[in-house]
N, C-alpha and C positions, 0 to 999 in steps of 0.2 A: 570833809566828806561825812555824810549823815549815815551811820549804820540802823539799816530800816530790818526789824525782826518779823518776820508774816509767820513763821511759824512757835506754835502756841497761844502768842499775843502780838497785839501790835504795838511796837517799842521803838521810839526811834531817839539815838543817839547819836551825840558829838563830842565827844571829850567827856567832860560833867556835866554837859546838859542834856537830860533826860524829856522826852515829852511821852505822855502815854495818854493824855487827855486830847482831847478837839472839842472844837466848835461843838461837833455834831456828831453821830454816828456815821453819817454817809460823807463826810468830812477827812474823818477817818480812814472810812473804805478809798475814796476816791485817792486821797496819798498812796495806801501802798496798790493802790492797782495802776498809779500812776510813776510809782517807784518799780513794780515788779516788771514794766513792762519800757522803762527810761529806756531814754533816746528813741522810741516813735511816737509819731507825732499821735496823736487823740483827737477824731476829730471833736467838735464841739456837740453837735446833734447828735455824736453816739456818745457820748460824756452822759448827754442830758440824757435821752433815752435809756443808759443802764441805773445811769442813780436817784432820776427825777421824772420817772416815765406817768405818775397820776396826774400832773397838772399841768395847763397849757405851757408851748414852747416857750414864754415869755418868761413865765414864773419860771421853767426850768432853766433860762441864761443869767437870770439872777441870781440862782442859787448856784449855780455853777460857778458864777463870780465871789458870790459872796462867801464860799465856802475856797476856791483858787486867794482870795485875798489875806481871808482866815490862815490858813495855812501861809504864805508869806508871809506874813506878820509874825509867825511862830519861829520860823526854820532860817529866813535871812538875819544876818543883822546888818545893824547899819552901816558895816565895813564894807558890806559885801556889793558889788556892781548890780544893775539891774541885770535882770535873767540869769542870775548864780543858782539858783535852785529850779526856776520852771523857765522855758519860754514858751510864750502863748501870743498869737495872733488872733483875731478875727473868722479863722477858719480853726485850728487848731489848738491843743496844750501839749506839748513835750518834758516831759522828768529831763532837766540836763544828766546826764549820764553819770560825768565827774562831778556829783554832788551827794548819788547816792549808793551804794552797796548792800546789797540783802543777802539775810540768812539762805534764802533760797538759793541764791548764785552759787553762794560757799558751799550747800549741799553739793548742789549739783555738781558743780567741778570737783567736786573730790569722789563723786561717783564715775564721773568722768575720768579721771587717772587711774579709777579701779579697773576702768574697763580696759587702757593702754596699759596697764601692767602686765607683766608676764601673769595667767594663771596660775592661782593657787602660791603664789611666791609670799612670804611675810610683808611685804611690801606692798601689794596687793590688800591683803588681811588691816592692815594700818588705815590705809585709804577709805575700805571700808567701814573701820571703827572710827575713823575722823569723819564721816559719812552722815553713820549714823548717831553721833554724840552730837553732832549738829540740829537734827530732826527731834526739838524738844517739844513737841507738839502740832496738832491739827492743824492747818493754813490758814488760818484768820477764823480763828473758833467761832461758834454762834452768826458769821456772815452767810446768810443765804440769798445769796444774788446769782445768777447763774452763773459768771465768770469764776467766782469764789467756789462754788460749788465744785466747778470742773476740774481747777487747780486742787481744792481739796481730796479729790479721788485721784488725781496724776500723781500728786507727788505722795498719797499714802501707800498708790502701788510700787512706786519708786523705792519707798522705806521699805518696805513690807519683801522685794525681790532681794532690796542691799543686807536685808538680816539672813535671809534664807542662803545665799552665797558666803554670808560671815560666817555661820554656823557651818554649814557645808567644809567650808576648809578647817573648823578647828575639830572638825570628825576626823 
C-alpha cells in the first residue's frame, strides 16, 4: 500500500521507496486528488476540466493519459497485476482503494474517535494529540486549484477547532 502525505508536502511512500518528484506538477496534483478521494470513480471530462481546463478536449485526454501513464510507471511495479494502483475505462479513473492510504484519513479518523470518546476523558486528550501531531502542514502547500483550495480551508478549520478543544481540556 502506497502511504500518500497531502498534508505539508506531497510524499508518497512504500516501504523505501520514496517518490516526491512527477512528471509534472499537475501530475502530481492529479495523484493525490485522485488518492484523497480513492475508490470513486473520476469522471474523465471533469479530470480534464479541473487539471487541463486551457486547452481543447483532445489535448486535455492526452495529458490526462499521459500523465495516468506517468504515474503508472512510478507506483506499479512489475509484480504488480494490471489495475493495482488505478482502474480506468474510457469513461472514468478510480484510485483502487487498497493501494493507497493518506495523512488526511489518519487525521481524520483520529479526530473522529475524539469525538466518540467520552468528553474531556485523557483518552479523548490522546486522540486529539494524535490528531493533531498528524496535521504537519497545509493540504498540498502552493496548489491553487479550487478543489485544493477547499480542502485547504476544511481541514485548516479541522486543525485549528482540534487545538482549541486540546487546550480546553488541559485548562
Amino acid at each position: 500500500m502506497w502511504q500518500v502525505q497531502l498534508l505539508g508536502t506531497l510524499r508518497v511512500a512504500r516501504g523505501e521507496h520514496v517518490i516526491t518528484r512527477f512528471r509534472s506538477r499537475r501530475a502530481g496534483a492529479l495523484l493525490a486528488y485522485l488518492a484523497h478521494y480513492k475508490g470513486r470513480p473520476q469522471q474523465r471530462e471533469a479530470l480534464i476540466e479541473a487539471f487541463w481546463p486551457d486547452g481543447s478536449l483532445e489535448a486535455g485526454r492526452n495529458s490526462l493519459s499521459v500523465a495516468i501513464s506517468s504515474l503508472r510507471s512510478q507506483l506499479e511495479s512489475p509484480d504488480d497485476p494490471a489495475g493495482a494502483v488505478f482502474l480506468a475505462d474510457r469513461a472514468a479513473i478510480t484510485a483502487v482503494p487498497t493501494a493507497f492510504s493518506t495523512d488526511v484519513e489518519s487525521f481524520e479518523a483520529a479526530l473522529k474517535a475524539a469525538d466518540e470518546s467520552p468528553d474531556g476523558g485523557p483518552e479523548q486528550l490522546q486522540q486529539l494529540t494524535d490528531a493533531l501531531a498528524l496535521y504537519v502542514g497545509e493540504f498540498l502547500p502552493g496548489c491553487d486549484e479550487s478543489w485544493a483550495v477547499l480542502e485547504q480551508r476544511r481541514l485548516a478549520e479541522l486543525f485549528e477547532h482540534a487545538q482549541h478543544r486540546a487546550v480546553a481540556q488541559l485548562r
